[in-house]
C-alpha positions in Angstrom: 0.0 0.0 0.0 1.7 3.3 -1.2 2.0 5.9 1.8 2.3 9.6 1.8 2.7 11.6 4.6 2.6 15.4 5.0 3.7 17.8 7.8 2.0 21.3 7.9 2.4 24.2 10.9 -1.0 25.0 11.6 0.1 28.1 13.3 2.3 29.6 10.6 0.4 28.0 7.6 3.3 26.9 6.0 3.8 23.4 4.3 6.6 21.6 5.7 6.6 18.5 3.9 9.3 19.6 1.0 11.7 20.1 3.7 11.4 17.1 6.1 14.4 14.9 5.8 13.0 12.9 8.9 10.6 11.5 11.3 9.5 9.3 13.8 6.4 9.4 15.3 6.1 7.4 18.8 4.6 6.3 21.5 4.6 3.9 24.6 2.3 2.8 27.1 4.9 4.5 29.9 4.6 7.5 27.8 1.8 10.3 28.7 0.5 11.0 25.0 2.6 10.5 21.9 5.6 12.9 20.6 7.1 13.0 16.8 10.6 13.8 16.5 11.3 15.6 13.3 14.5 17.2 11.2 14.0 19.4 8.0 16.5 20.8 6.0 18.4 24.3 7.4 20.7 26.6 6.6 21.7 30.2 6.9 24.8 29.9 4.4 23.4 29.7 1.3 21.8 32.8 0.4 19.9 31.2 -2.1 17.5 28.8 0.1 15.0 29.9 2.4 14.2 28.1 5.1 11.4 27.2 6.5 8.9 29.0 8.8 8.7 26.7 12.1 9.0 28.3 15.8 9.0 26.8 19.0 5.6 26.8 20.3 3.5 25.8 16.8 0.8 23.9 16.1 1.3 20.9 13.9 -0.4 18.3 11.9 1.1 14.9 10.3 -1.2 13.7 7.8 -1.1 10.4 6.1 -2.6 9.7 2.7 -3.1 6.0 1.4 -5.3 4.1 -0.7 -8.2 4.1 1.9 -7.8 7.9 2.0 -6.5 11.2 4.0 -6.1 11.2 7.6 -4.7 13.0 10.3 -2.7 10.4 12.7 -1.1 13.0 14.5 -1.5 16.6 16.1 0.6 18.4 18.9 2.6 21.1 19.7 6.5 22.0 19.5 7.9 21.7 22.7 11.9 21.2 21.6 14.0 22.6 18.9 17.9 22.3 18.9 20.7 22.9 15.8 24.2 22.3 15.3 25.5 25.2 13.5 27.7 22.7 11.5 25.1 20.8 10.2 22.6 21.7 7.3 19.5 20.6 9.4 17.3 21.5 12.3 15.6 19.3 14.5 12.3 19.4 16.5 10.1 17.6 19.1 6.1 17.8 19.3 3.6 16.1 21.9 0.2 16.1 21.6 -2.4 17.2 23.8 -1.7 14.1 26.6 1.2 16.6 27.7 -1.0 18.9 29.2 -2.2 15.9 31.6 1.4 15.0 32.3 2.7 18.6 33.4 -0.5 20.3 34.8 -1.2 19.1 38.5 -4.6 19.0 40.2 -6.3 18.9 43.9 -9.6 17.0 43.8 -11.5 15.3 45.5 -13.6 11.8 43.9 -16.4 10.1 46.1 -18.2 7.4 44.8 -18.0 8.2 41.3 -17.5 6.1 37.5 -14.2 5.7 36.4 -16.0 7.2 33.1 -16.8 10.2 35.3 -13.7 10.8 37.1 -11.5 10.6 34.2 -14.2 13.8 32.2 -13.7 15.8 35.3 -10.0 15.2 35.4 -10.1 16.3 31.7 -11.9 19.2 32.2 -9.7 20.5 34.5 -6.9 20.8 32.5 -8.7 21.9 29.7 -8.4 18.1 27.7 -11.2 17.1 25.6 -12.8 13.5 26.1 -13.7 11.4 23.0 -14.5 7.8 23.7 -15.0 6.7 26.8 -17.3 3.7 25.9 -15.7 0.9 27.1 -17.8 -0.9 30.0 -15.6 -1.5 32.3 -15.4 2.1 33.0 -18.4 2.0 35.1 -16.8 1.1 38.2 -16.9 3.2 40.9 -13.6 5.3 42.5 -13.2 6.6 45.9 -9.8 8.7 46.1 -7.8 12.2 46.3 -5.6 13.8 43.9 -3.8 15.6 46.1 -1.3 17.8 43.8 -1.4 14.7 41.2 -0.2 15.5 37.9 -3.3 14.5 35.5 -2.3 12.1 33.9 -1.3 10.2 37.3 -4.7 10.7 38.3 -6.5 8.8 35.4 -3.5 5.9 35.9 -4.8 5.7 39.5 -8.5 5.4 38.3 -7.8 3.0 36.0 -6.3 0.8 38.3 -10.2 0.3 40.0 -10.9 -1.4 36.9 -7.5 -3.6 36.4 -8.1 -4.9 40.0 -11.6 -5.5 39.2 -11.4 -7.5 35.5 -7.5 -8.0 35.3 -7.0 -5.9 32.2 -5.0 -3.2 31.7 -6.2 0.1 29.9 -4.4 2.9 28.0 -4.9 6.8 27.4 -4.3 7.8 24.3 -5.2 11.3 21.6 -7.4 11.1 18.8 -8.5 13.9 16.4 -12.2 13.7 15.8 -14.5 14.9 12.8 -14.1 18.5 13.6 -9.9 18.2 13.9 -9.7 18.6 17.5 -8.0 16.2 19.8 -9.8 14.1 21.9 -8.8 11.5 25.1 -9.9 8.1 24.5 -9.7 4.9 26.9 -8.8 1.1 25.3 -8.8 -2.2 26.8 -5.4 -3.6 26.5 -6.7 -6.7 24.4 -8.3 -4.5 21.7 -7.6 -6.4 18.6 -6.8 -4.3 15.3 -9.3 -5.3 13.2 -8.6 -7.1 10.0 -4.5 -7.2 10.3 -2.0 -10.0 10.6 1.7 -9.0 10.4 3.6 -11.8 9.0 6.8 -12.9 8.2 6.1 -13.5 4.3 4.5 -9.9 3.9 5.6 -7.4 6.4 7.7 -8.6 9.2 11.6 -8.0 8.6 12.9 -9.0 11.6 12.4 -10.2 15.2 13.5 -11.5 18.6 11.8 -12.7 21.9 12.8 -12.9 25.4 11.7 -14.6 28.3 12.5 -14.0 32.0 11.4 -14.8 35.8 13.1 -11.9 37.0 9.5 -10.1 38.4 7.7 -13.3 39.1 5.7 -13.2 42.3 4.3 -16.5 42.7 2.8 -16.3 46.3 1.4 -13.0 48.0 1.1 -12.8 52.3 -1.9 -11.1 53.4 -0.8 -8.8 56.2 -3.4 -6.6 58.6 -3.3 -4.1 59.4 -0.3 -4.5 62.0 1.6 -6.5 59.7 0.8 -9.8 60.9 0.3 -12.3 57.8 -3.0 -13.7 57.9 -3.3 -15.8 54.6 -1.6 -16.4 51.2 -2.5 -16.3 47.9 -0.4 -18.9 46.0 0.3 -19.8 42.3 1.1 -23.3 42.8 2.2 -24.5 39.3 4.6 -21.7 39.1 5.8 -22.0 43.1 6.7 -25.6 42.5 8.3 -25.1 39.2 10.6 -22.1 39.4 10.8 -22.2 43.4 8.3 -19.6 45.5 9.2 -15.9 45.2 6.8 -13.9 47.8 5.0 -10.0 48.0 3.6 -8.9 51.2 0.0 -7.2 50.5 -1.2 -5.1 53.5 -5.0 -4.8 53.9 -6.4 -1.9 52.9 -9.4 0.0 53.8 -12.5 0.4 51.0 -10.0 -2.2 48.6 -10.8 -5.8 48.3 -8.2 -7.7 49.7 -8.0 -11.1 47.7 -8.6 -8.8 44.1 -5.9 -6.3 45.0 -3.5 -9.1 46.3 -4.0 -11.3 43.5 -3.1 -8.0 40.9 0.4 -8.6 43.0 0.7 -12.2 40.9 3.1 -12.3 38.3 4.3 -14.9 36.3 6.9 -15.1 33.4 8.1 -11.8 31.6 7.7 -12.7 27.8 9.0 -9.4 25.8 8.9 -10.2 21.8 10.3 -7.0 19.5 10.2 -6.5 15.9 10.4 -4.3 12.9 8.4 -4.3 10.2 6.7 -2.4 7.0 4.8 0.7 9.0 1.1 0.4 9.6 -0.4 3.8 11.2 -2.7 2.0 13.3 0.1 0.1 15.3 0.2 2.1 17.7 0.4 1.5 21.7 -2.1 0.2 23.4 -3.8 -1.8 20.6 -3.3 -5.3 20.4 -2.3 -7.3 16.8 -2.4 -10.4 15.3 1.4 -12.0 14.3 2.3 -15.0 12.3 6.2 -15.3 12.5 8.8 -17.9 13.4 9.1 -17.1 17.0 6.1 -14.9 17.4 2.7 -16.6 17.7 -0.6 -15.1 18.3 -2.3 -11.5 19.9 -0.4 -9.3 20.7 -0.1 -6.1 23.0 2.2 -3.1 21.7 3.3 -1.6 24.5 6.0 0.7 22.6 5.9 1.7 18.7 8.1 3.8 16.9 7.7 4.9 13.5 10.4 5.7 11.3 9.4 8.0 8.2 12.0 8.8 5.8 11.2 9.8 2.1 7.8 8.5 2.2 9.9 5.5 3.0 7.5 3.6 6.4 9.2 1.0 8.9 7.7 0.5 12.4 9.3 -1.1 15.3 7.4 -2.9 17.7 8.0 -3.8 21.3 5.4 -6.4 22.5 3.9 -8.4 25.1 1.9 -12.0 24.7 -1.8 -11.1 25.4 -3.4 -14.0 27.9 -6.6 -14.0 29.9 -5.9 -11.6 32.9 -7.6 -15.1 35.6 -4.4 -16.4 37.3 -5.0 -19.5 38.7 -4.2 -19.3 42.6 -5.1 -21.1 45.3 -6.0 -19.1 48.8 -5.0 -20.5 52.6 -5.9 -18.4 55.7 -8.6 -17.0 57.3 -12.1 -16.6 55.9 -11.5 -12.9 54.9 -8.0 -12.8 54.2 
């Protein structure tokens, strides 16, 4: 599929495209929003070319156009610029709108409200707009205080209501809707890209895969509340097989202790990584379909990076083996934990 991408500042009106020499447009699940890293042709010694119009501070757009159409897969705003004198380029850095969540702190107070409902008023307190906020799961209830939390830390700690309820985990991410303004959007971390495999015979050009027990927790102690242990959650295939590695979980008040204890469990690390011909909707937080040597099955992108480079479009994915969140444990103690 033939790819074309253009890069325009919004605030200046002024096409960069015919002087982009790169870009790579990223993103990671440990990353508040996405950023695109660009360098476009500069120079103040020839007298003959003029440069381009680009400022710290700008509004821009990076537009893609394929043979399903034109559309905008990224918008932010210049936060970095830097250039060696010696060189004949000048390079920049852009984030979009998730930034605002990241740097801008709050003080708030959430009683009994949807995770859906907390996240909006989070949003609209640092001026973020919400787009889709459909997925069910956000209709758990929160009870907590941002207390001078950065925004973005706030929404992380919501979330985590719902991963200690169903297992999954969910990501953050910027959209541009209908009208070209960016909106916050929450995905279940086993959302499937529809109707794409990456494969090793079409675009897959190479790959590796890791595995590791070096964060296994196989068996979690239930302390009270004055530390005495009072029961233990236990993985029991894993603790006989690799030998028992132990967390301590301290009861909490208005948290349920065997769900939040059991989030503690954690079995083999399995990291897989590979590069590929770029598709703009691998991005993080989606999951994928692979069918390669090593690589078998759905996968979670939990860091993308895409390389752009004369309309020229390779990805590379880092990725984690998607499997159903239920980890089979077996509990001894007391009645309640």
């Amino acid at each position: 599929m033939a790819e074309y991408f253009f890069l325009n500042d919004v605030t200046t009106a002024f096409d960069l495209s015919p002087y982009v020499v790169s870009m790579d447009w990223s993103g990671s699940l440990d990353q508040a929003g996405r950023k695109l890293n660009f360098t476009i042709a500069y120079t103040k010694k020839d007298l003959s070319w003029t440069n381009a119009n680009v400022n710290l501070g700008d509004d821009i757009e990076l537009t893609c156009q394929n043979d399903t159409g034109i559309c905008k897969i990224f918008a932010g705003k210049i936060f970095m610029q830097s250039r060696n004198s010696e060189s004949y380029t000048m390079e920049f850095v852009a984030y979009d709108h998730l930034i605002y969540l990241s740097k801008s702190h709050i003080n708030a107070k959430f009683t009994d409200i949807t995770i859906r409902d907390c996240i909006t008023q989070i949003c609209q307190l640092v001026g973020v707009s919400v787009g889709d906020l459909s997925c069910e799961d956000l209709n758990q209830k929160v009870n907590f205080v941002a207390d001078d939390m950065a925004g973005s830390e706030a929404i992380s700690k919501a979330l985590e209501t719902a991963t200690a309820w169903t297992g999954w985990t969910y990501h953050i991410y910027m959209s541009i809707d209908k009208s070209g303004k960016q909106v916050l959007n929450v995905v279940r971390a086993n959302t499937v890209i529809d109707s794409l495999i990456l494969t090793d015979t079409k675009d897959i050009m190479t790959a590796a895969h890791s595995a590791s027990l070096e964060d296994m927790i196989n068996r979690v102690a239930i302390a009270d509340k004055d530390g005495n242990i009072t029961g233990y959650l236990t993985m029991d295939d894993e603790a006989k097989k690799y030998g028992m590695i132990q967390g301590v979980y301290r009861v909490q008040d208005k948290q349920d202790t065997q769900t939040y204890a059991k989030k503690m469990l954690h079995g083999i690390t399995e990291n897989s990584q590979l590069t590929a011909l770029g598709n703009i909707q691998c991005i993080s937080g989606y999951a994928v379909m692979i069918q390669e040597e090593q690589i078998q099955g759905k996968f979670l992108i939990i860091a993308d990076s895409h390389g752009i480079a004369g309309n020229v479009h390779k990805m590379t994915l880092t990725l984690r083996y998607i499997t159903e969140p239920e980890k089979k444990a077996t509990y001894t103690g007391g009645a309640n934990g």
